[in-house]
Each structure stands twice: as structure tokens, then as C-alpha cells.
C-alpha positions in Angstrom: -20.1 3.0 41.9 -18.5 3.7 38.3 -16.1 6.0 37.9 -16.0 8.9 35.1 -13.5 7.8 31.8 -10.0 8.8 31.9 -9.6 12.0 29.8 -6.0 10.8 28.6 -7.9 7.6 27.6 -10.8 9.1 26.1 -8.3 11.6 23.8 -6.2 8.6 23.2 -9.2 6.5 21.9 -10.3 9.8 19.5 -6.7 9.8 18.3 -6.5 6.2 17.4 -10.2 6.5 15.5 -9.1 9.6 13.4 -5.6 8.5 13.0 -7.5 4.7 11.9 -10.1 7.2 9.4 -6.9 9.0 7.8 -5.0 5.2 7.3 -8.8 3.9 5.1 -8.1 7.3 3.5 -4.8 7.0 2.4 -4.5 3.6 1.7 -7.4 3.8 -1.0 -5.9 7.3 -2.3 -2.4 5.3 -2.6 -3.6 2.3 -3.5 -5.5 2.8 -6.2 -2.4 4.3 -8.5 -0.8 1.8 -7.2 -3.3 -1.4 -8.2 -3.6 0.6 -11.8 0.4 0.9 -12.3 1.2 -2.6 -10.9 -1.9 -3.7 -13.7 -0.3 -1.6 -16.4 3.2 -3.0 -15.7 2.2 -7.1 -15.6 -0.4 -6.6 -18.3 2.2 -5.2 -20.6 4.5 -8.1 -19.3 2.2 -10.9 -19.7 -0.8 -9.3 -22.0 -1.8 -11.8 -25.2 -1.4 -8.3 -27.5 1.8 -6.3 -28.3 -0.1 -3.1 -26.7 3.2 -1.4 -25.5 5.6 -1.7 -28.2 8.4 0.1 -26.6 7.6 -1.4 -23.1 7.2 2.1 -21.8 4.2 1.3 -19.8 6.8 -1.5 -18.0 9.0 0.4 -17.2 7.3 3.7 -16.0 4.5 1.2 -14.6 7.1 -0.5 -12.5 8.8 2.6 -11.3 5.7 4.7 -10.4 3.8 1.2 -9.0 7.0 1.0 -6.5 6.8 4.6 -5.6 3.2 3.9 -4.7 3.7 0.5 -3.6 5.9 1.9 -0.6 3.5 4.4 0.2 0.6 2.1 0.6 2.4 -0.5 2.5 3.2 2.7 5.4 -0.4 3.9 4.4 -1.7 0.3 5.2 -0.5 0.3 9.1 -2.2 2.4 10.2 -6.0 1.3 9.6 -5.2 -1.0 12.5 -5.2 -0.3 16.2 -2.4 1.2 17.8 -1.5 -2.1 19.5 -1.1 -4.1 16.2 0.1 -1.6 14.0 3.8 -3.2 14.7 2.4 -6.6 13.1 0.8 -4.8 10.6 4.0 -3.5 9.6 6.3 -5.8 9.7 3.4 -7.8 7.4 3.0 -4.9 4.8 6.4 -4.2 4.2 6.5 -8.1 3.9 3.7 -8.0 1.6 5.4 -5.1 -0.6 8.7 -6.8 -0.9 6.7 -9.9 -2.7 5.2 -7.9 -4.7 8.4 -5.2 -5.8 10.2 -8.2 -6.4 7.9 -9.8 -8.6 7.1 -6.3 -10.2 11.3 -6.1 -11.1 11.6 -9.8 -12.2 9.0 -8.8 -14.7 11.0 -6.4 -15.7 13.6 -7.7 -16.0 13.1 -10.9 -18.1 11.0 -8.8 -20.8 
């Protein structure tokens, strides 16, 4: 005989699947800005033309492209399933730290 679904476990699973929809959500809304900046910043860096005289799009690129870095890589988590979403974590902010570093050695050396 099978027994009826646990409601707890049935609300749990709706949780995780909406709170999974809002992660895809705000990962692309974040990342996006954030892929553009990070782009802006490195092309400027490393481009072939002198398209940013100043090097304001360096510097404001890097800033904003670590605001939205940070906010991708807590964005990021939560796509996964509840149980991982420790892993992905620890992996993201992992992943972000490579990627502000490189972003401020660029900017740096200019």
C-alpha cells in the first residue's frame, strides 16, 4: 500500500523549485552587468586601441564589475539544490575571488 506525500516535504520541494527559479533569475539579471563591466574593464586593460584615454572605463568597470561580481557569486548558490548549495558556495565565492583579483591586478599595473 503507498502512502500519501508528506505535506512538509511536498511544501519543502515547492520552496526549493521557486527558490532554484528566483537563483536562474538573479544570476542572469546580475550577471549580465557583471560579464559587460568585467569586458569593459579588461578590454580597456588589454584592447589593441587607446579607446579609453583616461582609463575611466577601468576604473568604474572594475568597481561596478566587483559590486556585481559579489552579487552573482551569492546569486549563483542558489540555482542548486538545497543540499549542495554549501559547495556551491564555498566554489563561487572561490570563483569570484579569481576573478576580483585578476580584475584589480589589471588595475593596478595600467
Amino acid at each position: 500500500m503507498t502512502t500519501a506525500p508528506d505535506a512538509a516535504g511536498a511544501d519543502r520541494e515547492r520552496s526549493d523549485g521557486v527558490s532554484r527559479i528566483i537563483g536562474v533569475v538573479l544570476t542572469v539579471l546580475f550577471g549580465a552587468p557583471f560579464v559587460l563591466l568585467a569586458w569593459v574593464a579588461l578590454s580597456s586593460r588589454f584592447g589593441w586601441t587607446s579607446g579609453d584615454p583616461h582609463g575611466y572605463g577601468i576604473i568604474f568597470g572594475t568597481f561596478l564589475a566587483l559590486i556585481a561580481g559579489i552579487l552573482v557569486a551569492i546569486a549563483v548558490p542558489l540555482v542548486f539544490p538545497r543540499a549542495l548549495r554549501g559547495t556551491a558556495y564555498l566554489w563561487s565565492m572561490l570563483g569570484y575571488l579569481a576573478v576580483a583579483a585578476a580584475l584589480v591586478v589589471a588595475l593596478v599595473t595600467a
